[in-house]
N, C-alpha and C positions, 0 to 999 in steps of 0.2 A: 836979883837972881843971878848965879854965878853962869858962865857962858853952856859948862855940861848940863844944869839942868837947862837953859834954856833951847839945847839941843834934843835932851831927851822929852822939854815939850813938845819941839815942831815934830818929833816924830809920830807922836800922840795922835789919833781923828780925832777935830777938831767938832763936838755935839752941841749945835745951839739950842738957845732955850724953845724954840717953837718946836723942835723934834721934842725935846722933851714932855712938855705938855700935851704932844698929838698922842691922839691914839693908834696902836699899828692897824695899818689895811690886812686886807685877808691873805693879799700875797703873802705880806713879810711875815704872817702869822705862821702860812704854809710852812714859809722856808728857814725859821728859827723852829720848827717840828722835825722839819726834815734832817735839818742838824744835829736833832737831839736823838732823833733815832741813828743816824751814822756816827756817831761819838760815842753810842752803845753797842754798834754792833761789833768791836774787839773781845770786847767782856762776853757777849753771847756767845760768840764762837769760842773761847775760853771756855764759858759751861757747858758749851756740848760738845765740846772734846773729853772732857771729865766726868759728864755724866755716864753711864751706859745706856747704849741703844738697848730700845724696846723691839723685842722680835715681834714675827709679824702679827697681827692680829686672829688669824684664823689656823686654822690647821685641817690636814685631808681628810679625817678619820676621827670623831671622841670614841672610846669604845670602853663600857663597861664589862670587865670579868667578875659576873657573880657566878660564886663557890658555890657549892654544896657543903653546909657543915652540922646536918641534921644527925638526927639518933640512928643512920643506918651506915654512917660513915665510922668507920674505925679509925685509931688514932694513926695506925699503919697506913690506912687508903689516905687518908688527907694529905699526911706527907707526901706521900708520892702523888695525889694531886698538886700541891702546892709546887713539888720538885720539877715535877711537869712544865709548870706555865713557866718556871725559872728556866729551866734551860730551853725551851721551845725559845724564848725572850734572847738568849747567848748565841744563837741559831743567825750565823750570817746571811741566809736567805731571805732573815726577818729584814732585818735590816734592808736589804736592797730592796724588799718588798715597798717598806715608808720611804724610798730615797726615789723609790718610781711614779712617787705621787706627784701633784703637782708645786704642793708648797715642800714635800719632803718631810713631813714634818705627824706625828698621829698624837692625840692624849689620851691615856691609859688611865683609872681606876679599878681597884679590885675591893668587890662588897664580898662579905660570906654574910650567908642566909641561913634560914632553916623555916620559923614558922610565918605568918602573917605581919607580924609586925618585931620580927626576931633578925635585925640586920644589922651588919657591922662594917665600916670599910677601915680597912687595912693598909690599902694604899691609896694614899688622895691623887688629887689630878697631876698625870706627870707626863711633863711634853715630851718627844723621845723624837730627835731630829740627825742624833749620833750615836756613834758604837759608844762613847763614854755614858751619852743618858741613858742609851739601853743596857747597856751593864749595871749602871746605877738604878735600874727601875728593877731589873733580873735581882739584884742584892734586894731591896724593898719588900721583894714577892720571898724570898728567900729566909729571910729574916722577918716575915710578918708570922703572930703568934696566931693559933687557932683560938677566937675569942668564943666561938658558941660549939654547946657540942649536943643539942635536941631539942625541940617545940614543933617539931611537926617537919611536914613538908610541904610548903607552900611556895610552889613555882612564879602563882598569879602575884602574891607578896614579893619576890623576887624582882619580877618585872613592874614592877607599879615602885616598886622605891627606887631601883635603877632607871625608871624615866624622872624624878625629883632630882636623879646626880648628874642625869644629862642636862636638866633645865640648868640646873647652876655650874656646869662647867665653866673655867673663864675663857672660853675660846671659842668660835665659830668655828662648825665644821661641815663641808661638805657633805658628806656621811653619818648618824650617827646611829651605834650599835649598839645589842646588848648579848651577851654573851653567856648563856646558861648553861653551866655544867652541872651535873645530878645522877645518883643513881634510882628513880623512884619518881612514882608516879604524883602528881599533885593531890593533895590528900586533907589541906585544909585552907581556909581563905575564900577569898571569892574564885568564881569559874576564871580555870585560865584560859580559855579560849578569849573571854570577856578583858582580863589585860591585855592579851595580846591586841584582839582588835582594836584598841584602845590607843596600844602603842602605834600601830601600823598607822591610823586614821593622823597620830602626831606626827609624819614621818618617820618613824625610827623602826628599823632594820631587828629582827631577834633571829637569830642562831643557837642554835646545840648540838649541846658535846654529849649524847647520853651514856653514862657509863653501866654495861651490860650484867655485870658481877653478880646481880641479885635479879634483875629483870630483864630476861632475855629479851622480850620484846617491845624494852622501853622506847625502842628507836622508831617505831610505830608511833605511841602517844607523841612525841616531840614531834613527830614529820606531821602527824595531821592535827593534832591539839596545839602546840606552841612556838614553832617558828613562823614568822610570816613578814611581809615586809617585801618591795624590792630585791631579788634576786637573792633569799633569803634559804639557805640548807642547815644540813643536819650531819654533822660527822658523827657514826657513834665508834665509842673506843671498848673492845671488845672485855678487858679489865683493866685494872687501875694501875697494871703493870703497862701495858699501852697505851698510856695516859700521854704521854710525854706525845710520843709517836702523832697521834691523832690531833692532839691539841697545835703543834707545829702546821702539819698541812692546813688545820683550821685557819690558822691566821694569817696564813701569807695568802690564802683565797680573800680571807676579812677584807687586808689590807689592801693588794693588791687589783680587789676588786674597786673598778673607774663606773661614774656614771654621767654618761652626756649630759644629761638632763641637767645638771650641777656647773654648768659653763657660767649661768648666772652669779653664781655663790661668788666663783672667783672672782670675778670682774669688781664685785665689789669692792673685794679685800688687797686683792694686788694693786 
């Protein structure tokens, strides 16, 4: 052997054959693990710089906006319902309303309804934690087409498939709402009293918007037939031209509104 390699043998550990043949102890088992998870943890931190963070798990508010898109809605009134929730949604108030929550953060969907089993969502689940999301949620509602335009009016249906969109939301939420706008009284489906209580006994919060245009005194049925829930009212919007006006103050009450009770929720999530 020439003198370099026999220099780069003495630099060698020298392994006898009884190491060879032993088995390793638990220590050195430990500690060739332990090695092998710190020789990986460059690369790990590598993937979670590149991956994107998951936001958080929960959010303050789910809240479903179901329409009204039966046989007494014109194609004029809808618009300017629909125009409504859009710019009530552009409405900087809103915004600092979700930014006063605790995680800052609400998930929004919008169904349009009409009869018992006549429902459509228009806008899927959309978390709104910024003036970008909520502009992009405001365009969504904006740009959503009227898919139904008669089969009745079916409030209880209304509410009974907006608690299925609450169950599958993908988020926990401290709060969760449902949101009934209509000009007209429940007319076909089951008793809405009978959803309502339904929803209430699930936890969930129901609010309305009754729009007055055809039934002056729809604001009555909603107040004592269909809202109920935890600290649960009724704005009515005198026409569909007031639409906008009324629906704004609705939601920054929605949002805005905190419940002690819900200290648990967070703890979990944060």
């Amino acid at each position: 052997m020439s003198d370099r390699k026999e220099a780069t043998a003495n630099r060698l550990p020298r392994v006898t054959d009884a190491r060879l043949d032993a088995k390793p102890s638990r220590r050195q088992a430990l500690v060739g693990l332990s090695g092998l998870v710190l020789s990986g943890a460059s690369a790990a931190a590598l993937a979670q710089k590149a991956a994107p963070r998951k936001g958080p798990a929960g959010v303050d508010l789910l809240l479903v906006l179901a329409v009204d898109a039966s046989g007494s809605v014109s194609e004029d009134r809808f618009t300017l319902q629909r125009q409504g929730y859009a710019k009530a949604f552009r409405n900087p108030r809103v915004l600092r309303s979700i930014r006063s929550g605790m995680l800052g953060a609400i998930g929004v969907t919008m169904v349009q309804w009409t009869g018992p089993d006549l429902h459509v969502v228009v806008v899927p689940w959309t978390r709104v934690d910024s003036k970008a999301s909520l502009d992009a949620l405001a365009a969504k509602i904006d740009n959503s087409p009227r898919e139904l335009f008669g089969g009745g009016t079916s409030i209880s249906g209304a509410i009974d498939y907006s608690r299925t969109l609450l169950d599958a939301a993908p988020w926990k939420a401290a709060r969760r709402v449902i949101d009934i706008s209509g000009d007209g009284y429940n007319s076909s489906g089951r008793f809405v009293q009978s959803a309502r209580d339904d929803a209430v006994k699930a936890g969930i919060v129901i609010n309305g918007l009754p729009i007055l245009s055809l039934a002056p005194d729809l604001d009555r049925h909603f107040a004592k037939d269909v809202i109920g829930g935890m600290g649960a009212f009724s704005i009515p919007s005198p026409s569909y031209e007031k639409f906008a006006e009324a629906i704004q103050r609705k939601l920054i009450l929605e949002i805005a509104s905190q419940d002690a009770n819900k200290k648990q929720y967070y703890k979990s999530i944060l």
